[in-house]
DRENDO-1510 file (C-alpha; in Angstrom, 1 decimal, always signed):
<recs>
REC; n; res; u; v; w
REC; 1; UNK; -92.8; +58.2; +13.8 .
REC; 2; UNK; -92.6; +61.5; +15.4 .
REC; 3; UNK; -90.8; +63.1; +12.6 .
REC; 4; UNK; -93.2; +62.3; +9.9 .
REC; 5; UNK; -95.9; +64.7; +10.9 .
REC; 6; UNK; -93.0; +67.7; +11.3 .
REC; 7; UNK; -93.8; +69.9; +7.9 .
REC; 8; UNK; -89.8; +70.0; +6.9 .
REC; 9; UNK; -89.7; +73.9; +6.1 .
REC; 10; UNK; -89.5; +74.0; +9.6 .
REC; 11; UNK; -86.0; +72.7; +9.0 .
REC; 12; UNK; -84.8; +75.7; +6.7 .
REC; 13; UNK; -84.2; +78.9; +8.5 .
REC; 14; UNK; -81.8; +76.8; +11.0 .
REC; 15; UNK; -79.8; +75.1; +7.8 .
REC; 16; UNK; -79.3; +78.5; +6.3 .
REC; 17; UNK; -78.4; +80.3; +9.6 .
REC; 18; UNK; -75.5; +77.2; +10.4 .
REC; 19; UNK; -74.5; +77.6; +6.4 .
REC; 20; UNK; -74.5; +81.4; +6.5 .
REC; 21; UNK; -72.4; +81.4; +10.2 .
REC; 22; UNK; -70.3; +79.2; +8.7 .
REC; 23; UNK; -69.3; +80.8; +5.6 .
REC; 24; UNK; -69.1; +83.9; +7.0 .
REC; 25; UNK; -66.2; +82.6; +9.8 .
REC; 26; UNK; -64.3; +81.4; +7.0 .
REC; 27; UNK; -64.1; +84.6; +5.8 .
REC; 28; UNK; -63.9; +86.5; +8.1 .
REC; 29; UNK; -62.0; +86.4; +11.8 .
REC; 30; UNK; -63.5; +89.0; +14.1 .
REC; 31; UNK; -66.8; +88.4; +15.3 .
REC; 32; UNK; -68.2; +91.4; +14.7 .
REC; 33; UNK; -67.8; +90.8; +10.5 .
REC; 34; UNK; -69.0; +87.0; +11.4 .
REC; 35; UNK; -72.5; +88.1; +12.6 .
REC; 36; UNK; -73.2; +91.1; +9.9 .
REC; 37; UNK; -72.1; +89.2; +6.9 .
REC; 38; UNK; -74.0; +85.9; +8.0 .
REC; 39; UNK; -76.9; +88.2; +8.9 .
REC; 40; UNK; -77.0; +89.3; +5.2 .
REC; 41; UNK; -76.0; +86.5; +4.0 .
REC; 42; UNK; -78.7; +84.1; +5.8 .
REC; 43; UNK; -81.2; +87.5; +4.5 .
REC; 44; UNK; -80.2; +87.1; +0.8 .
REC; 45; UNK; -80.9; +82.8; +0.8 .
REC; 46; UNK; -83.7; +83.5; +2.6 .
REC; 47; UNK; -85.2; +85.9; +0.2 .
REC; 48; UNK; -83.9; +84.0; -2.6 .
REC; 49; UNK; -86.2; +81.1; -0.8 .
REC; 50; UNK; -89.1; +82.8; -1.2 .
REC; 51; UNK; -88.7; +84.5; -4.4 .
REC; 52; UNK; -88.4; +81.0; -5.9 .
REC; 53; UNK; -91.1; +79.7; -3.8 .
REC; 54; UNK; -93.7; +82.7; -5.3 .
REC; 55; UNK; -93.0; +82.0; -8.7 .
REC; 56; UNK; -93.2; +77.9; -8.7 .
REC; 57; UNK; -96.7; +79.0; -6.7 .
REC; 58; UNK; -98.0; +80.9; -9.4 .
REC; 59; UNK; -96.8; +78.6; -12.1 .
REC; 60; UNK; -98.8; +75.8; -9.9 .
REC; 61; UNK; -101.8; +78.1; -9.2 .
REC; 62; UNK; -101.6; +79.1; -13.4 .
REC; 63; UNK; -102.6; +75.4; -14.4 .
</recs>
Protein backbone atom coordinates (compact mmCIF):
# COMPACT_ATOMS: atom_id res chain seq x y z
CA UNK A 1 0.00 0.00 0.00
CA UNK A 2 2.98 2.10 0.43
CA UNK A 3 3.47 2.61 -3.27
CA UNK A 4 0.10 3.92 -4.05
CA UNK A 5 0.54 7.27 -2.45
CA UNK A 6 4.31 7.64 -4.40
CA UNK A 7 3.26 10.31 -7.34
CA UNK A 8 5.04 8.05 -10.21
CA UNK A 9 7.07 11.07 -11.94
CA UNK A 10 9.18 10.45 -9.18
CA UNK A 11 10.12 7.29 -11.13
CA UNK A 12 11.32 9.14 -14.40
CA UNK A 13 14.55 10.92 -14.06
CA UNK A 14 16.14 7.39 -12.65
CA UNK A 15 14.46 5.34 -15.93
CA UNK A 16 15.95 7.78 -18.19
CA UNK A 17 19.37 8.03 -16.41
CA UNK A 18 19.58 3.74 -16.47
CA UNK A 19 18.23 4.05 -20.39
CA UNK A 20 20.60 6.88 -21.23
CA UNK A 21 23.85 4.99 -19.31
CA UNK A 22 22.89 2.22 -21.01
CA UNK A 23 22.78 3.27 -24.46
CA UNK A 24 25.55 5.27 -24.23
CA UNK A 25 27.88 1.99 -23.08
CA UNK A 26 26.74 0.28 -25.96
CA UNK A 27 28.20 2.79 -27.94
CA UNK A 28 30.73 3.72 -26.62
CA UNK A 29 33.76 1.86 -24.49
CA UNK A 30 35.76 4.36 -22.58
CA UNK A 31 34.09 5.82 -19.76
CA UNK A 32 34.75 9.07 -20.28
CA UNK A 33 32.36 9.07 -23.81
CA UNK A 34 29.84 6.83 -21.49
CA UNK A 35 29.18 9.66 -19.03
CA UNK A 36 29.08 12.85 -21.64
CA UNK A 37 26.99 11.18 -24.17
CA UNK A 38 24.45 9.73 -21.49
CA UNK A 39 24.68 13.14 -19.85
CA UNK A 40 23.23 14.61 -23.08
CA UNK A 41 21.42 12.04 -23.91
CA UNK A 42 19.45 11.70 -20.40
CA UNK A 43 19.36 16.07 -21.10
CA UNK A 44 17.60 15.74 -24.50
CA UNK A 45 14.63 12.95 -23.04
CA UNK A 46 14.43 14.93 -20.28
CA UNK A 47 13.65 18.09 -22.15
CA UNK A 48 11.72 16.29 -24.62
CA UNK A 49 9.68 15.33 -21.24
CA UNK A 50 8.85 18.48 -20.55
CA UNK A 51 8.33 20.07 -23.84
CA UNK A 52 5.52 17.42 -24.27
CA UNK A 53 4.39 17.85 -20.82
CA UNK A 54 3.85 21.96 -21.52
CA UNK A 55 1.97 21.64 -24.48
CA UNK A 56 -0.62 18.59 -23.33
CA UNK A 57 -0.88 21.35 -20.19
CA UNK A 58 -1.95 24.01 -22.27
CA UNK A 59 -4.14 21.95 -24.51
CA UNK A 60 -5.76 20.76 -20.92
CA UNK A 61 -5.71 24.34 -19.44
CA UNK A 62 -7.38 25.64 -23.23
CA UNK A 63 -10.72 23.64 -22.58
Amino acid sequence: MIFATINPYVFAPPLVVAISLVYAASRHESWPRIWSHAARLSGSILGMLLLAMAVLLLINSQL
